[in-house]
C-alpha positions in Angstrom: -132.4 -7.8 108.0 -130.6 -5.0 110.0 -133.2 -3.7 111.3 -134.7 -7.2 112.4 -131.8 -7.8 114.2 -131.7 -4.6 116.0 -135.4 -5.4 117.3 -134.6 -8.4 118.6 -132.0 -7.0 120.6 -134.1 -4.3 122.0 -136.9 -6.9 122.4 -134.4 -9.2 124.4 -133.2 -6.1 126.6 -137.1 -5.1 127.4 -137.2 -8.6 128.2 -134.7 -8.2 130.4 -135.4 -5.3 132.3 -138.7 -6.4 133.7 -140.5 -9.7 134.6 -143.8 -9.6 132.7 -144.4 -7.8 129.7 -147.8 -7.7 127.6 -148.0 -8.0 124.3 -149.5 -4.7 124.0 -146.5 -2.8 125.9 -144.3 -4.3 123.6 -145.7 -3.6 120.5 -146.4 0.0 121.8 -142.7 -0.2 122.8 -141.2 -1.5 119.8 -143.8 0.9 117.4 -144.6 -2.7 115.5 -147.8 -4.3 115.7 -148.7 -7.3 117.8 -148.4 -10.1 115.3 -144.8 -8.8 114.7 -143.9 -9.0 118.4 -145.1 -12.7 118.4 -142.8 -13.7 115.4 -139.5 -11.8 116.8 -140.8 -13.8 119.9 -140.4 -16.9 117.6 -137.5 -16.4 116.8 -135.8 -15.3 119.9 -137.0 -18.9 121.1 -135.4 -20.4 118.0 -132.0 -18.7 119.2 -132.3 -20.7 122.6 -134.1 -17.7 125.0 -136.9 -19.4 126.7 -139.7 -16.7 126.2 -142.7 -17.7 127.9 -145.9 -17.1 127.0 -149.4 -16.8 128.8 -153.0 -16.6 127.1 -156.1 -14.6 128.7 -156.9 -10.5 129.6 -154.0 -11.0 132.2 -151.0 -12.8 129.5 -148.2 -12.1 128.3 -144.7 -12.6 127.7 -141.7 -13.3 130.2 -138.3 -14.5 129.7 -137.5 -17.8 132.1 -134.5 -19.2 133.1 -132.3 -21.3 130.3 -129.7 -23.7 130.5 -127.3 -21.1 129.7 -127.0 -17.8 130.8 -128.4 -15.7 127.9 -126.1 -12.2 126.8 -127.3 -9.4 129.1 -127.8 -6.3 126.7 -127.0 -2.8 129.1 -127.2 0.7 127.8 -124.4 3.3 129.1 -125.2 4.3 132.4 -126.1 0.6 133.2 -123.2 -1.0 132.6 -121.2 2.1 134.4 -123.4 1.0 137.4 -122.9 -2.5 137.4 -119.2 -2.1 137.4 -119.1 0.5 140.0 -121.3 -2.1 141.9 -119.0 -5.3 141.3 -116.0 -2.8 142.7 -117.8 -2.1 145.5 -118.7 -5.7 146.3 -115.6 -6.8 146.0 -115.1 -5.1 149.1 -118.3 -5.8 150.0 -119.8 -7.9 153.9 -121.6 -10.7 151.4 -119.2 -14.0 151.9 -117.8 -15.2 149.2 -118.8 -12.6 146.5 -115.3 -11.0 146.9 -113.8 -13.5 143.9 -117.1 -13.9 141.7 -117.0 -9.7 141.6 -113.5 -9.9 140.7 -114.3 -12.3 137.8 -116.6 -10.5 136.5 -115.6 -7.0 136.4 -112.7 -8.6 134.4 -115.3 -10.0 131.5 -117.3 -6.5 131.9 -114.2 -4.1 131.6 -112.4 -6.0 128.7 -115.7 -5.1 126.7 -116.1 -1.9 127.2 -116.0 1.1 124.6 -113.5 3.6 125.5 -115.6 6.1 126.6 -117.3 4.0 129.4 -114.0 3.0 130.5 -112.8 6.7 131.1 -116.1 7.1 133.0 -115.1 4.1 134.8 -111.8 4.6 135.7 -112.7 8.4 136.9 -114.7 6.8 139.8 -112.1 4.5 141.0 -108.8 6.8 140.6 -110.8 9.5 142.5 -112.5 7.9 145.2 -110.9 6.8 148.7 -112.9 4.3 150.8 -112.8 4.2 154.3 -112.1 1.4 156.1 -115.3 0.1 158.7 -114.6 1.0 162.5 -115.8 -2.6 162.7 -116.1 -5.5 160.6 -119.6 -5.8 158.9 -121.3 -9.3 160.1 -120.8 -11.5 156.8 -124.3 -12.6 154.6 -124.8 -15.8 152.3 -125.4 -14.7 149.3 -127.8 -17.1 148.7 -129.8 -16.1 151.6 -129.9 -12.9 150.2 -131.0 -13.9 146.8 -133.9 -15.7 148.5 -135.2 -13.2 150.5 -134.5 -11.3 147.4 -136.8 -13.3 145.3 -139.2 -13.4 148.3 -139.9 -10.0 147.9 -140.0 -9.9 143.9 -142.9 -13.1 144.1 -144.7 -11.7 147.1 -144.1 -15.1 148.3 -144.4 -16.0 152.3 -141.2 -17.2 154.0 -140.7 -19.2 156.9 -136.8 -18.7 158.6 -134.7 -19.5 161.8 -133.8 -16.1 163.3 -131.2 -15.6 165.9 -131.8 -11.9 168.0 -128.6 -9.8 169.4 -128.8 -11.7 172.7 -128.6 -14.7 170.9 -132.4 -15.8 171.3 -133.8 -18.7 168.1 -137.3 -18.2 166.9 -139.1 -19.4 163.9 -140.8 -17.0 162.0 -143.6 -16.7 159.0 -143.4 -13.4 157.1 -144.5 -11.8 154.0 -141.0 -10.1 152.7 -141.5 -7.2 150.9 -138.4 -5.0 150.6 -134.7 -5.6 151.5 -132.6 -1.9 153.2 -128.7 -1.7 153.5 -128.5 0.5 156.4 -124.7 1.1 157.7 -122.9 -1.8 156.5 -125.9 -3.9 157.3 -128.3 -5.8 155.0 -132.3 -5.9 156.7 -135.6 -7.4 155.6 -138.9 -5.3 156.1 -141.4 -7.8 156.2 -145.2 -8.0 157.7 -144.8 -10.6 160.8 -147.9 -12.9 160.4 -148.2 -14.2 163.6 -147.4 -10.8 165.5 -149.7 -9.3 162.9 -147.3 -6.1 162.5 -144.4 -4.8 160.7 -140.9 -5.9 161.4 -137.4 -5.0 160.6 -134.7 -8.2 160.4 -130.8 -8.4 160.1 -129.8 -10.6 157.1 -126.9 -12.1 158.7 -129.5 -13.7 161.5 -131.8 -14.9 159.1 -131.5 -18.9 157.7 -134.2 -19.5 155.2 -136.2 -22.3 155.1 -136.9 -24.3 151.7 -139.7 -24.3 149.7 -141.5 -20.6 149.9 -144.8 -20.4 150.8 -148.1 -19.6 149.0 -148.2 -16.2 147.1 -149.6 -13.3 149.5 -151.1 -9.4 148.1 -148.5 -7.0 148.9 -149.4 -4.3 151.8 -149.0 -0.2 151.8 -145.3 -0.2 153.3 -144.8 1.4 156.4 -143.1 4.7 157.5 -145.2 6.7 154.5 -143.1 4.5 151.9 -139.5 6.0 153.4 -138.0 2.9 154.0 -134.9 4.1 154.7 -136.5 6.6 157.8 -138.3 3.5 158.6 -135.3 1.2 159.2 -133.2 3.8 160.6 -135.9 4.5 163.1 -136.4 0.7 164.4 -132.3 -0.2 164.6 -130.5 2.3 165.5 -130.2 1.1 168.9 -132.2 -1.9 168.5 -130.1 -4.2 166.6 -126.7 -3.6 168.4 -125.0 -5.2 171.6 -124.5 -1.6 172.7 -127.3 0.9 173.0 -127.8 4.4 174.2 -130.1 7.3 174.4 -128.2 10.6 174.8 -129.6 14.1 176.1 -127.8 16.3 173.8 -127.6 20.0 174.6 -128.1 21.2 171.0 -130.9 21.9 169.0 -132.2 19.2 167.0 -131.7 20.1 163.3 -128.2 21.0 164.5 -127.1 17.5 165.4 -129.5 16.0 163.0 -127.2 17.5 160.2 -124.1 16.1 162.0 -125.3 12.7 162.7 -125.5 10.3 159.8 -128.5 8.1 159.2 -126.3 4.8 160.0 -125.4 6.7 163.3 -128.6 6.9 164.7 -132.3 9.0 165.6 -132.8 12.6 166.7 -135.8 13.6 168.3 -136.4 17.3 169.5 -137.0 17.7 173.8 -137.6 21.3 172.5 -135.6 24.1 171.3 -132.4 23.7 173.0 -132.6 20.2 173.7 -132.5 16.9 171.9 -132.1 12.9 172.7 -129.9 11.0 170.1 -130.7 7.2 169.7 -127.8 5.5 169.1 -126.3 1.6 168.9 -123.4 0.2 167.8 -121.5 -3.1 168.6 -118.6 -1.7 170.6 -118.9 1.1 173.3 -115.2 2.6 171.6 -117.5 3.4 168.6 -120.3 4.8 170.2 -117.9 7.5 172.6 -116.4 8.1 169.1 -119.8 8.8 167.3 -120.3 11.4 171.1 -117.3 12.9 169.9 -118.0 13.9 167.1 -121.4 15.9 167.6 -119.9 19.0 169.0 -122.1 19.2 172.2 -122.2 19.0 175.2 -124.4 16.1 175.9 -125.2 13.5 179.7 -124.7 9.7 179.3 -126.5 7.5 182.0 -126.5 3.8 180.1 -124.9 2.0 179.8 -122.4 1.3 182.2 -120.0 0.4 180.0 -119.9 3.1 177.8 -119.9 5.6 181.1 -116.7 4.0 182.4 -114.8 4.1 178.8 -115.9 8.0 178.8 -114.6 8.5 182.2 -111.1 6.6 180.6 -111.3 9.2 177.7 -111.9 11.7 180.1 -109.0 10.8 182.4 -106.4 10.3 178.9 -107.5 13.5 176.9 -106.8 15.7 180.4 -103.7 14.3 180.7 -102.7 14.6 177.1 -103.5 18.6 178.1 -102.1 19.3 181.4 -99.8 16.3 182.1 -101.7 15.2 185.2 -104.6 13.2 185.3 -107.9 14.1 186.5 -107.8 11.6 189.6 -104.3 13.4 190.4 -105.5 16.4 190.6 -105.7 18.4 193.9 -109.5 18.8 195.1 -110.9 22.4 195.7 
């Protein structure tokens, strides 16, 4: 009976962990035979889990959605994840996950063995955030779930989208991956009707309801480094403020100073480099200049050139006492 009961848990966590199973993999999985993965099936169904079950060379078995939300069985290291996740999202730019996070790290953390707790509780009493140089733009989390779900049933989806300047198109995409870049949330999708890749922000996208027909996912792009990719298409693009920067530096040099979420540096040659670079307030961008330890020429935009001539002006005078316009020409 013991031992019964233990395979049924481990059948409801495999289950779990991915959509479609055969009955083959579980079997193999489970080191029972086929016939005894169809009666634990049984009888998970008899416990109310809606286990659903396809015929043919391509069936299987998947787990469907209840009217109750069915006891999610983690092993160590998942359920450390999760609640280092739910912390994290509490602090999170998703609107309106703040309190739902809060809740449930409460139900999570009341159940958990000591040991996981310690682990736990190591993260959070040794960790200091820092707070954003600028707000992250807030994301339904529903939107999110659909695009989510987009991606998972290679499903087409048609959406409002809103560009930096403001600009509302429709577009028809096949979704296939979601990126947090920065403090940003994107959707790498295949553009139908511009027949190319493309890279959205979340917080510009409205879905529209139903999703279309199902579509055969494509070879991603960027050699599968969806990160390079993303970083590569917004660092500049997806900002009100945008800049290309001669650095006078070599290129591995301020590649290891610049962070991903920063922007791009590409090599002029050994000396030389350009930095790509956006943000959504010149302050931040003469802050990330700061910090490369270069010397580097700004020409765009104009903005940012006046606020480093201010910086210019105030970090002489903070030195000598007398501004740079003040000073007597030679």
């Amino acid at each position: 009976m013991w031992e019964t009961s233990a395979r049924l848990l481990k059948l409801l966590s495999l289950l779990q962990a991915r959509r479609d199973w055969s009955g083959a993999d579980l079997a193999d999985r489970l080191a029972v035979s086929e016939r005894t993965v169809r009666r634990d099936v049984e009888r998970l169904r008899d416990l109310g889990y809606p286990v659903h079950a396809s015929r043919g060379t391509d069936g299987g078995y998947r787990l469907g959605a209840g009217a109750a939300m069915p006891p999610l069985l983690l092993d160590d290291d998942e359920a450390v994840a999760v609640v280092v996740g739910l912390r994290t999202a509490a602090r999170g730019p998703v609107a309106g996950i703040e309190e739902a996070s809060v809740r449930a790290l409460a139900k999570l953390e009341q159940v958990l063995p000591a040991r996981l707790r310690r682990r736990v509780s190591a993260v959070a009493d040794y960790t200091v955030p820092i707070p954003p140089d600028t707000p992250a733009p807030a994301i339904d989390p529903a939107t999110l779930t659909t695009l989510a779900a987009a991606c998972r049933d290679h499903e087409r989806l048609r959406f409002d989208y809103r560009s930096h300047d403001g600009t509302a198109t429709i577009r028809t995409v096949e979704p296939h991956r979601l990126v947090t870049w920065g403090r940003r949330w994107y959707l790498v999708a295949w553009d139908v009707e511009r027949d190319d890749w493309r890279t959205f922000r979340v917080d510009r996208v409205e879905p529209r309801i139903p999703t279309g027909p199902r579509f055969t996912p494509r070879e991603l792009p960027g050699d599968g480094d969806l990160a390079g990719y993303v970083a590569r298409g917004v660092s500049g693009a997806g900002f009100r403020f945008r800049a290309r920067v001669t650095v006078h530096a070599p290129a591995d040099v301020i590649a290891a100073r610049v962070n991903p979420a920063v922007g791009v540096v590409e090599a002029v040659d050994e000396r030389t480099c350009v930095l790509s670079c956006g943000a959504d307030s010149v302050d931040t961008l003469a802050v990330y200049l700061g910090l490369l330890d270069a010397d580097f020429d700004v020409t765009g935009p104009p903005e940012l050139v006046a606020r480093l001539d201010l910086l210019a002006t105030r970090y002489h005078r903070a030195h000598t006492g007398v501004p740079l316009r003040d000073q007597p020409r030679t």
